[in-house]
N, C-alpha and C positions, 0 to 999 in steps of 0.2 A: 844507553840502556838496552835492555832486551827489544823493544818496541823498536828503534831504529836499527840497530844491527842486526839480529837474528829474530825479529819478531816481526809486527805487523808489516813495517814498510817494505822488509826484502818480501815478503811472502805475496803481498797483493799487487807487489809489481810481476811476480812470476802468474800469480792469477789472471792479470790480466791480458798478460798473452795468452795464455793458455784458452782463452776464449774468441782466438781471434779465426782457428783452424774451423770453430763452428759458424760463424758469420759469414766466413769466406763458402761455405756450402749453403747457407741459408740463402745466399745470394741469388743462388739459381731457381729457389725456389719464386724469385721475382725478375725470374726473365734475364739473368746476363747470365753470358758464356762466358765463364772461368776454364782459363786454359788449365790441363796440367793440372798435377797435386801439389797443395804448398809442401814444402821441407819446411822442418825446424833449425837452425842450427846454433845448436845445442851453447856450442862455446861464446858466441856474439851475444848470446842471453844473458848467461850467467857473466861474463865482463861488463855488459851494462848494465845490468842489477848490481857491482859490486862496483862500479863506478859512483849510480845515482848515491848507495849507501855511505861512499866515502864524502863527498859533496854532502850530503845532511848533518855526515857528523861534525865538520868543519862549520855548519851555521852553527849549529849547538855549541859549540865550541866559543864562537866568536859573540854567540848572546853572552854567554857565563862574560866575556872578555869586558863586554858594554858596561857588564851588570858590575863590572869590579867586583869579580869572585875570584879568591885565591884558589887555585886547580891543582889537584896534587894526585898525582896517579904514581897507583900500588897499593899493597894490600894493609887494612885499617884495622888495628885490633884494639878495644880498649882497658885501657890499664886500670882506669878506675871511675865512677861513673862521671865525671866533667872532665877525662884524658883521653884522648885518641894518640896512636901511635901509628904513623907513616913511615916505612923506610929507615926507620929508626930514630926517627923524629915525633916529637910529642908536639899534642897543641892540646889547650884547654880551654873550655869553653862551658859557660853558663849551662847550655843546655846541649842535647847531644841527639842528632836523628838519625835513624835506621831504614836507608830505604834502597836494601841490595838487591831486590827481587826476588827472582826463582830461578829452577835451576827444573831442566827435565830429567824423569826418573826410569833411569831401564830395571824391570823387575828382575833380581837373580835364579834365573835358569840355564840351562848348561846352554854354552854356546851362547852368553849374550855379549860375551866380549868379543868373538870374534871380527876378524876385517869386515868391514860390509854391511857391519849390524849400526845401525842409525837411529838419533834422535832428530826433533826438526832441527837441532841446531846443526847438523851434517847435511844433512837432504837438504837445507838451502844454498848448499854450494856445491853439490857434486861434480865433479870434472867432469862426467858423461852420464847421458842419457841412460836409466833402467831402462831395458825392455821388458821387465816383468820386476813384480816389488810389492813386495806381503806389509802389509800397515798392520799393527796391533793395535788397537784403540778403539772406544766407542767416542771420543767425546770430540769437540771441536776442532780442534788440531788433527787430528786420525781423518776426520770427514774431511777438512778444508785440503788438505794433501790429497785422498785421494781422489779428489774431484781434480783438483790441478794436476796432476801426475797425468790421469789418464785425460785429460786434455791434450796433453804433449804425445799420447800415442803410445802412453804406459800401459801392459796389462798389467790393472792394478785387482790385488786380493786382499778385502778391510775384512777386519776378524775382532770381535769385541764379546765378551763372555753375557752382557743381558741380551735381552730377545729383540732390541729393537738401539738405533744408535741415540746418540744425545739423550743421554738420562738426566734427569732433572728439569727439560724442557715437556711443554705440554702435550700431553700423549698423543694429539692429532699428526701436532708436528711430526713428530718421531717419525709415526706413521707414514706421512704424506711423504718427507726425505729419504726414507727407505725404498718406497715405492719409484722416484725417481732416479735414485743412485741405483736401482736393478737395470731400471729403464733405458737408462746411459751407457750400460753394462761394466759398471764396477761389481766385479763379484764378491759377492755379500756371505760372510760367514758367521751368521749368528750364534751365538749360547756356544762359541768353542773361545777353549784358554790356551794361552803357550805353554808348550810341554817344553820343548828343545828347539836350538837353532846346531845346522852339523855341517860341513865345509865340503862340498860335492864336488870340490875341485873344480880347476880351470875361474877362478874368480867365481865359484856361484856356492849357493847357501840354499841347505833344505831346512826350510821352518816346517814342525811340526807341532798339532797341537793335542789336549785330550781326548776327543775325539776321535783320535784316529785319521786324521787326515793331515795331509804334507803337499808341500807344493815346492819345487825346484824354482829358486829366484835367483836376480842378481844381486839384490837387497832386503834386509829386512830393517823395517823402522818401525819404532818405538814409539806411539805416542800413549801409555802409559800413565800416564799424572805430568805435575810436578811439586817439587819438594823447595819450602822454603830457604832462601841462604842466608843462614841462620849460624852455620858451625863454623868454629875457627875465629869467632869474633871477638871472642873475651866475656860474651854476654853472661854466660853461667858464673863467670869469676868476679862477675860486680853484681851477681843476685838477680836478673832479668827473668821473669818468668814465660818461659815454652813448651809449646803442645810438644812430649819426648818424642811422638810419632813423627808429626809433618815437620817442626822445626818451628811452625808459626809463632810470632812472638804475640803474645797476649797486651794485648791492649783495653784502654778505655774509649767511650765514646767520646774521649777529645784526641783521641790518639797516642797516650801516654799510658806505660808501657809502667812495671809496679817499683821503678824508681825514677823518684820525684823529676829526674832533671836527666831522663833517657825518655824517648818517643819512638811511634815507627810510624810509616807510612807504606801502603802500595803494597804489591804482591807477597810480602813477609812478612804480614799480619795475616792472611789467608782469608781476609774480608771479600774481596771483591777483586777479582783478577782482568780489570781493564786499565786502559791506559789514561783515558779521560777520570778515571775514578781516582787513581793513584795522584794525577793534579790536581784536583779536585781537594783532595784529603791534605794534598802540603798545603792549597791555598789556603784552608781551614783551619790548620795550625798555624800559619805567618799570622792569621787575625788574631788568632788568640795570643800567641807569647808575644806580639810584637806589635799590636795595635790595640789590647786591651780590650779586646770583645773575644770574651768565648765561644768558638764556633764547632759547633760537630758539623761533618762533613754527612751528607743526605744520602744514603742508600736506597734508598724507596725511589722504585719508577723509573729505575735506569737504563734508556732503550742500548738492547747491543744487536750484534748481526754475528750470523755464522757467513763465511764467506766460500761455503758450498755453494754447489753447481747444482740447481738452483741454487738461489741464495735463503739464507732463515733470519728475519730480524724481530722483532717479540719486546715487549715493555712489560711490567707490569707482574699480575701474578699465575699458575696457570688453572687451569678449569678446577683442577683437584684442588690445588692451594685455596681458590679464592673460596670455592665453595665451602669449606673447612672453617677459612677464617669468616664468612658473609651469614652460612646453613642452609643459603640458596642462593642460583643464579641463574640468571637464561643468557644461552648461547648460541651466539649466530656464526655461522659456517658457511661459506662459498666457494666450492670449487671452478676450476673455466678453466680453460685453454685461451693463452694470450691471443689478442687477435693479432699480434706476427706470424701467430703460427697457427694461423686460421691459411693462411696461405700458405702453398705445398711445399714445406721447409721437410719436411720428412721427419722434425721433430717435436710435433706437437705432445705425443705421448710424455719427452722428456721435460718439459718445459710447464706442465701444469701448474697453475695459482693455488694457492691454497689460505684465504682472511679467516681469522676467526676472534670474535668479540665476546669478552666475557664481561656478561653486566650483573650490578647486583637486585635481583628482584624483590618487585612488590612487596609492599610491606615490612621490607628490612631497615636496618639503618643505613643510611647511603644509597636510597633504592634509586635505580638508574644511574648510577657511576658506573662509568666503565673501567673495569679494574685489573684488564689484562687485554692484550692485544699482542694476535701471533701471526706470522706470515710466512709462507714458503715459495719463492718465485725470482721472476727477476728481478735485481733492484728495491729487494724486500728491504735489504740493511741501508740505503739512503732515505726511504719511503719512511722509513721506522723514528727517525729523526725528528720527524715533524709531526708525527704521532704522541710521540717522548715528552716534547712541549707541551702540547695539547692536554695530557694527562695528568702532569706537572701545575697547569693552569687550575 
């Protein structure tokens, strides 16, 4: 699936190199001499990224094997609602689940087909290192790239059309991440849209936006949205109901979908786009159709992490929401400087903390519950974890 091949696990193994060129300077700020500049190179990365990723798919592989799961690979379209068709082969089956993912979206403007022009599913394997590389996006995918990118010694330029990145996250955060992605020196282009992308020869690409401004790159990537995969399945021909815009197929809160003996799971309902969520949601349908307990799957209080440089990990609801759904809250807020970088790492400016606890006040119902929890630093998205539970509790 997307999460092992082109999704989480190739990306946080490039993350985490990509952190290793600032540890190796921190170093001196606690007394050893580091000879020399490390290099990157470039192709020993990307072969053992595409190695670990080959190895993961082969366990997955060999669970389905354990589990005595019939595996059939190729494209599944169905004929009618308890038919699937593989390859030209039909199977039928009492019940029938939907769980293809997503699919990243490049918006149609001139030039977005050209060579060069990328989504993450490209950017995770490029043969060679950008030395300069325009991201379109505000949302996690656009941040988590350009943190990683210019770790690797990318000058990277993120461009996203609101005034601040990650929308829909709590307006501190937004805040505090901006602040520290200037600080890193990812250049930051807020409230501009893509106009064009146009071919400057010699392998390079000039992205331009409405604004009036352009930047000569070697890349330009898309991180855009993504759209559900959805088309091509037969679903409209056995009556399935879908948002016409995203693709998302409409579901119930047991995960059934508006006939009786079709379901969806994970990223193609457009519920909740993690990967723990997506498990999460088949194990709550194995209870139901097959142990006789109906189970919806729990949305509420799902810790994730953005895996920017800092990192952002967050549970819960945010200051605007809670206050909305509570009518009041009090909130607690602490900024610091890690004490790593209390000693002369030369990047304490880049590395600030940022906790914030949203509780519900006095005299509410729930008063003192804490009902949101944000974080922007190192190690926010593990930290977040044990917060998740706690809130859960």
């Amino acid at each position: 699936g997307t999460c092992v091949i082109r999704g989480c696990v190739p990306k946080k193994l490039l993350i985490y190199g990509s952190h290793i060129h600032e540890e190796i300077a921190d170093a001196r700020g606690y007394g050893w001499t580091v000879p020399g500049e490390p290099k990157i190179d470039w192709d020993k990365l990307i072969s053992a990224k595409n190695q670990e990723v080959t190895r993961l798919n082969g366990v997955y592989k060999k669970l389905l094997d354990g589990a005595k799961v019939d595996f059939y690979q190729g494209y599944a379209r169905l004929v009618d609602p308890h038919t699937v068709e593989v390859n030209g082969k039909q199977f039928t089956s009492k019940h029938i689940c939907i769980a293809t993912g997503s699919r990243a979206f490049v918006p149609h403007i001139l030039g977005s087909d050209l060579p060069g022009v990328l989504t993450s599913d490209e950017a995770l394997a490029l043969p060679r290192r950008p030395e300069k590389l325009a991201i379109v996006g505000g949302g996690y995918i656009a941040v988590e790239f350009a943190c990683f990118f210019h770790g690797y010694d990318t000058e990277v330029h993120l461009y996203f059309r609101g005034d601040k990145p990650l929308r829909g996250f709590d307006e501190d955060v937004r805040s505090h991440l901006m602040e520290m992605l200037a600080a890193r020196g990812i250049h930051i282009h807020a409230g501009e849209s893509p106009l064009s992308v146009e071919d400057a020869g010699r392998g390079k690409l000039t992205f331009r936006t409405d604004k009036g401004s352009a930047e000569t790159v070697d890349n330009v990537m898309f991180a855009t949205g993504r759209k559900a995969n959805s088309a091509d399945l037969g679903l409209e021909q056995v009556g399935v109901k879908m948002d016409p815009k995203s693709g998302d197929i409409h579901v119930d809160e047991y995960s059934k979908t508006n006939v009786d003996s079709i379901y969806a799971i994970g990223d193609v309902t457009g519920r909740m786009a993690l990967t723990p969520v997506a498990t999460a949601e088949g194990m709550a349908l194995s209870k139901t159709l097959f142990s006789g307990v109906p189970t919806k799957p729990d949305h509420d209080n799902v810790p994730s992490a953005v895996f920017s440089q800092p990192q952002v990990g967050t549970c819960g609801l945010t200051e605007a929401m809670a206050a909305e759904k509570y009518g009041s809250v009090d909130v607690y807020v602490s900024k610091f400087t890690p004490m790593k970088h209390t000693m002369p790492t030369g990047r304490g400016a880049q590395e600030k903390m940022l906790m914030k606890l949203v509780v519900v006040s006095e005299g509410r119902t729930q008063a003192g519950r804490v009902v949101g929890v944000h974080m922007v630093g190192a190690d926010a998205g593990e930290m977040m974890q044990g917060l998740g539970i706690a809130m859960k509790a």
